[in-house]
C-alpha positions as CSV (number, residue, x, y, z in Angstrom):
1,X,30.2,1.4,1.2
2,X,28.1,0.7,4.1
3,X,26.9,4.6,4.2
4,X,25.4,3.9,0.1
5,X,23.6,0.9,1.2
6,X,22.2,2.6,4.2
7,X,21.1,5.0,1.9
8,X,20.0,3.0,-0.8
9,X,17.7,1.2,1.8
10,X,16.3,4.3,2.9
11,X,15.4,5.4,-0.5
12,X,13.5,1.9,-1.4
13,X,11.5,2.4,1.8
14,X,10.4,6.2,0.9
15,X,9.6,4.6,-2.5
16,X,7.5,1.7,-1.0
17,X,6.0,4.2,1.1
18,X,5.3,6.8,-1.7
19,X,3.7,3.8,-3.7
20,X,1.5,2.6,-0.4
21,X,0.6,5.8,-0.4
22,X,-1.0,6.6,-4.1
23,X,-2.4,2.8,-4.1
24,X,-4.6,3.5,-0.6
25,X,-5.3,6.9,-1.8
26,X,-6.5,5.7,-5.6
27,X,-8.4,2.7,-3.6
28,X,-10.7,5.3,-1.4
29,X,-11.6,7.4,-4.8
30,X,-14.6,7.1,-6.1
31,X,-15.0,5.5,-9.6
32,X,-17.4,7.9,-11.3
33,X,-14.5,10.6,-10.1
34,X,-12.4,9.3,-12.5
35,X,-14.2,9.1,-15.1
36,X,-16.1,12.9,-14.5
37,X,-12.3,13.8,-14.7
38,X,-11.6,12.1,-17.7
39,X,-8.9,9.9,-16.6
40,X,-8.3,6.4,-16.2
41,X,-10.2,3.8,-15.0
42,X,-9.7,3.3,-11.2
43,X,-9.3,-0.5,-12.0
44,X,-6.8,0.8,-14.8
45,X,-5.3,2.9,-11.8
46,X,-5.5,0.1,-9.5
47,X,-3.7,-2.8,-11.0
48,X,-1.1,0.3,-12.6
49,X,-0.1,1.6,-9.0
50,X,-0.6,-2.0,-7.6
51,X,2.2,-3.5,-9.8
52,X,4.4,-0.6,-8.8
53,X,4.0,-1.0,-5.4
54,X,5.4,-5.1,-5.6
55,X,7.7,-4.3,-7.6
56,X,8.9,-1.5,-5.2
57,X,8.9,-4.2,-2.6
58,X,10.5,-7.0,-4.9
59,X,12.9,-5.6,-6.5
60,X,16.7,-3.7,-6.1
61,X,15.9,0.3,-6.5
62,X,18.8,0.4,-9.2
63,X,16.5,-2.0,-11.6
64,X,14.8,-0.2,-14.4
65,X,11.4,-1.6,-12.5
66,X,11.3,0.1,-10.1
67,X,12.2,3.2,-11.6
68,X,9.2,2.7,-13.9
69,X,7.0,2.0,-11.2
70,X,7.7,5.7,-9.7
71,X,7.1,7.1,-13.1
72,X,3.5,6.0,-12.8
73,X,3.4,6.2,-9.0
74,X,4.0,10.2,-10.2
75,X,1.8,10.5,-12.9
76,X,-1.2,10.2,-10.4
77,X,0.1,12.2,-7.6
78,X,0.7,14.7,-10.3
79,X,-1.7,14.3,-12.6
80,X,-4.7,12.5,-11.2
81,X,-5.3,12.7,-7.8
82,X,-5.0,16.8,-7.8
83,X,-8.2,16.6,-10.6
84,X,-10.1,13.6,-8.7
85,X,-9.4,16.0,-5.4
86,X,-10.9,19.6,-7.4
87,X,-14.1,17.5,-8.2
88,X,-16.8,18.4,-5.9
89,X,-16.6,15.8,-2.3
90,X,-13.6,15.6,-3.7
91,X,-13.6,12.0,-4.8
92,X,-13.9,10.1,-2.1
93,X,-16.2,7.4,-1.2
94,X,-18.9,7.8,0.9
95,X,-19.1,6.1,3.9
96,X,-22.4,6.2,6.1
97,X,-25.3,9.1,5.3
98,X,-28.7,7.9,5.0
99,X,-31.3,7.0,2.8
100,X,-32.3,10.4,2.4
101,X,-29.1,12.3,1.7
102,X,-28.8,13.6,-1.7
103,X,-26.3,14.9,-3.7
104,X,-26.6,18.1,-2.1
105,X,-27.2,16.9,1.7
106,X,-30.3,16.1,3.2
107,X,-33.9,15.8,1.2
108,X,-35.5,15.7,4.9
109,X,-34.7,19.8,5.7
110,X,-32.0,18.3,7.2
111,X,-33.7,17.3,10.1
């Protein structure tokens, strides 16, 4: 019995992890990226991948939370992220540039 619960333990960690992971990654997206894909809110995403992610954490993997919680965790690895990523800068925020970059780089000659 000890062997199950071993391995039970190490499946609610991947699934904690799994959940971290889509949360940070739907966190650094940009919110006009999900909407140019025609998807979901990122708030919508957000609180969505959020719950998951407690409830991951809360409760026993052989709840029927949980398992719902990586039922959405894998409609956005699946679904959403891979059309966020195709979208030109591929989603992401921004961080940094200057005043002058535009959408296509530099407005200054890229001095």
């Amino acid at each position: 019995m000890q062997g199950f619960a071993g391995f039970m333990w190490l499946l609610s960690m991947a699934l904690i992890l799994f959940s971290g992971f889509a949360l940070i990654d739907a966190a650094v997206r940009r919110e006009d990226a999900y909407r140019a894909a025609d998807k979901q809110t990122k708030a919508f995403w957000l609180i969505v991948l959020g719950l998951a992610f407690v409830v991951n954490l809360i409760f026993n993997i052989l709840s029927f939370l949980p398992i719902i919680g990586l039922i959405a965790t894998i409609v956005y690895m699946v679904d959403v992220r891979p059309t966020i990523k195709n979208l030109p800068g591929g989603g992401r925020s921004r961080r940094g540039g200057s005043s002058s970059d535009g959408p296509y780089g530099p407005w200054n000659g890229g001095r």
